[in-house]
DOZA-861747 format. One record per atom (N, C-alpha, C, O, CB): atom name; x, y, z. Coordinates in pm, whole numbers, padded with zeros to 5 digits. Glycine has a CB too. Example, Ala and Ser with C-alpha at 12.3 -4.5 7.8 and 13.67 -1.06 7.14 Angstrom:
! DOZA-861747
> atom:px:py:pz
> N:01319:-00569:00780
> CA:01230:-00450:00780
> C:01320:-00330:00780
> O:01424:-00332:00846
> CB:01131:-00447:00905
> N:01285:-00225:00708
> CA:01367:-00106:00714
> C:01290:00003:00787
> O:01341:00114:00804
> CB:01408:-00060:00572
! end
This chain:
! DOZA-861747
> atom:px:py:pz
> N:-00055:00427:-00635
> CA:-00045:00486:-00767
> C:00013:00626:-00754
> O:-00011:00674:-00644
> CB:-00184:00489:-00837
> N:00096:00720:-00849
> CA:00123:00782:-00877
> C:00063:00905:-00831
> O:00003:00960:-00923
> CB:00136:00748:-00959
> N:00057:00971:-00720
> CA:-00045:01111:-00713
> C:-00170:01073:-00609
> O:-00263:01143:-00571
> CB:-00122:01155:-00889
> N:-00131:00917:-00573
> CA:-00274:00901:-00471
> C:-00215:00895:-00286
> O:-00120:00858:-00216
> CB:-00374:00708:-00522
> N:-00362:00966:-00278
> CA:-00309:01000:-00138
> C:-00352:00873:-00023
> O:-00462:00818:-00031
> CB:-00381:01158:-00088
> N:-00256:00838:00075
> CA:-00247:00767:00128
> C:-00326:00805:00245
> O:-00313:00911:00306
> CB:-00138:00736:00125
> N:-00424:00696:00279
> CA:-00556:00727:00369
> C:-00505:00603:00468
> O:-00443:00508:00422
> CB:-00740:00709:00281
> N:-00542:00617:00625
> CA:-00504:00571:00698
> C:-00629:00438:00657
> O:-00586:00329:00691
> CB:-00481:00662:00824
> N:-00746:00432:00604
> CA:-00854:00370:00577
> C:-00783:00304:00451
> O:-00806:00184:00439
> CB:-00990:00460:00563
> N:-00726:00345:00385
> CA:-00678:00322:00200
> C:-00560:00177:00295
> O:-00577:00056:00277
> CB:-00547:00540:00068
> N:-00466:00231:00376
> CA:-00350:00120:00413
> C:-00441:00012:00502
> O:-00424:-00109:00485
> CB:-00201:00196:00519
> N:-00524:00054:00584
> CA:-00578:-00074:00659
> C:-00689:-00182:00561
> O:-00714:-00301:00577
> CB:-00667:-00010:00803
> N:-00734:-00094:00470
> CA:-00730:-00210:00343
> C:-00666:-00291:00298
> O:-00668:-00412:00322
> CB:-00732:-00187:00254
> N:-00596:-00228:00221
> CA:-00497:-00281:00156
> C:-00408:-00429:00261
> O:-00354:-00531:00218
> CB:-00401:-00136:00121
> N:-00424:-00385:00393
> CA:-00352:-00476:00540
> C:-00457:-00530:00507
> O:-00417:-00631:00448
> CB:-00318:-00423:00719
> N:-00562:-00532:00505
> CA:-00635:-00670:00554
> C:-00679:-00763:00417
> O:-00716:-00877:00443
> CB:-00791:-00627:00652
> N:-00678:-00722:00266
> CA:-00648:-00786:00167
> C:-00549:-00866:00187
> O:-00568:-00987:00170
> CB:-00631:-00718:00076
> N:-00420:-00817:00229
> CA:-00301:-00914:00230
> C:-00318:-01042:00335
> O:-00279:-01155:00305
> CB:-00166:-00827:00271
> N:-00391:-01007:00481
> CA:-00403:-01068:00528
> C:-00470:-01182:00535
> O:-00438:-01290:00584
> CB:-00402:-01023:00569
> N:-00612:-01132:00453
> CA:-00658:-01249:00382
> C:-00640:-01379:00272
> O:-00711:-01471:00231
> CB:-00716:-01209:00355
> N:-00464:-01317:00241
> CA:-00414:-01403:00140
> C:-00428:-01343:-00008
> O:-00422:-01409:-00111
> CB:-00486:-01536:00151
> N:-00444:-01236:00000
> CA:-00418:-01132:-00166
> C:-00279:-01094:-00178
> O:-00191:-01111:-00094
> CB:-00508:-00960:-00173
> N:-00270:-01048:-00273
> CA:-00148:-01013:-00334
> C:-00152:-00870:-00367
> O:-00234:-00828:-00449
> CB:-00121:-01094:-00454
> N:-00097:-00820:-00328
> CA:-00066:-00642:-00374
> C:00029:-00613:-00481
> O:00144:-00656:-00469
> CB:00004:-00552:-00249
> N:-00004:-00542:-00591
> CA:00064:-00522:-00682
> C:00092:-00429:-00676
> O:00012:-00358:-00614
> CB:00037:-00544:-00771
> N:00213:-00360:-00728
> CA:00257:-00242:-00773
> C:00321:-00169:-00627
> O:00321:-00047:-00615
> CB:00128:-00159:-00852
> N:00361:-00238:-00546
> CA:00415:-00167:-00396
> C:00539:-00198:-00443
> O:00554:-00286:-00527
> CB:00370:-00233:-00223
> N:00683:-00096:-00371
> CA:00815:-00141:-00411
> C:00838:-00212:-00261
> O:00959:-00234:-00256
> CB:00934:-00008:-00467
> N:00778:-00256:-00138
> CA:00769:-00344:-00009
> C:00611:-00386:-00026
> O:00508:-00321:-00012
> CB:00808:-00251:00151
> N:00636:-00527:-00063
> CA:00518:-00555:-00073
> C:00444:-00617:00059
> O:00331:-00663:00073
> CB:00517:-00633:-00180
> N:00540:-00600:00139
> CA:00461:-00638:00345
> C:00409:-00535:00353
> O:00333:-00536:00450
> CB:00570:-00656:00517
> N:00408:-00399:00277
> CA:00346:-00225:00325
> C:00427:-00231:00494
> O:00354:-00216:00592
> CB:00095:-00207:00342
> N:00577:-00253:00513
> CA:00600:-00212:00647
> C:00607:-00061:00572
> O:00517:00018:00602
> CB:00746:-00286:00744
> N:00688:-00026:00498
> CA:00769:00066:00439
> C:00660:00134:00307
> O:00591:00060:00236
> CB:00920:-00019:00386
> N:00663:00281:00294
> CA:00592:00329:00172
> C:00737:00414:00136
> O:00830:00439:00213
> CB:00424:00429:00197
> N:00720:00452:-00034
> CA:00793:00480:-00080
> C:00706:00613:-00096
> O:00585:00610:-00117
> CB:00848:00394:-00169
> N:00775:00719:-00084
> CA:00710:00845:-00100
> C:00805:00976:-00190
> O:00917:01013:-00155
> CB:00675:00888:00059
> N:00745:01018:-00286
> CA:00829:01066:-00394
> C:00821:01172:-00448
> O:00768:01162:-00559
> CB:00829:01004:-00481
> N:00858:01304:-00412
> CA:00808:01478:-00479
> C:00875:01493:-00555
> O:00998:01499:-00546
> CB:00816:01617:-00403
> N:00816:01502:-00639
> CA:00839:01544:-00775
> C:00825:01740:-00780
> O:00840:01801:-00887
> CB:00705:01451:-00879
! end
């Protein structure tokens, strides 16, 4: 999301949701090899 900070705990979540067969929404790489990072 917009303004949230990326926790090495927050991505190995998110890895093991997928791995379990979830779906991640709202990533522009939805494998999370790649984060999109954006300063505004």
């Amino acid at each position: 999301m917009p303004g949230e900070v990326i926790t090495k705990a927050a991505l190995e979540y998110l890895q093991t949701i997928q791995t379990m067969g979830g779906f991640i929404s709202g990533c522009a790489d939805t494998s999370l090899k790649t984060l999109k990072v954006v300063k505004i």
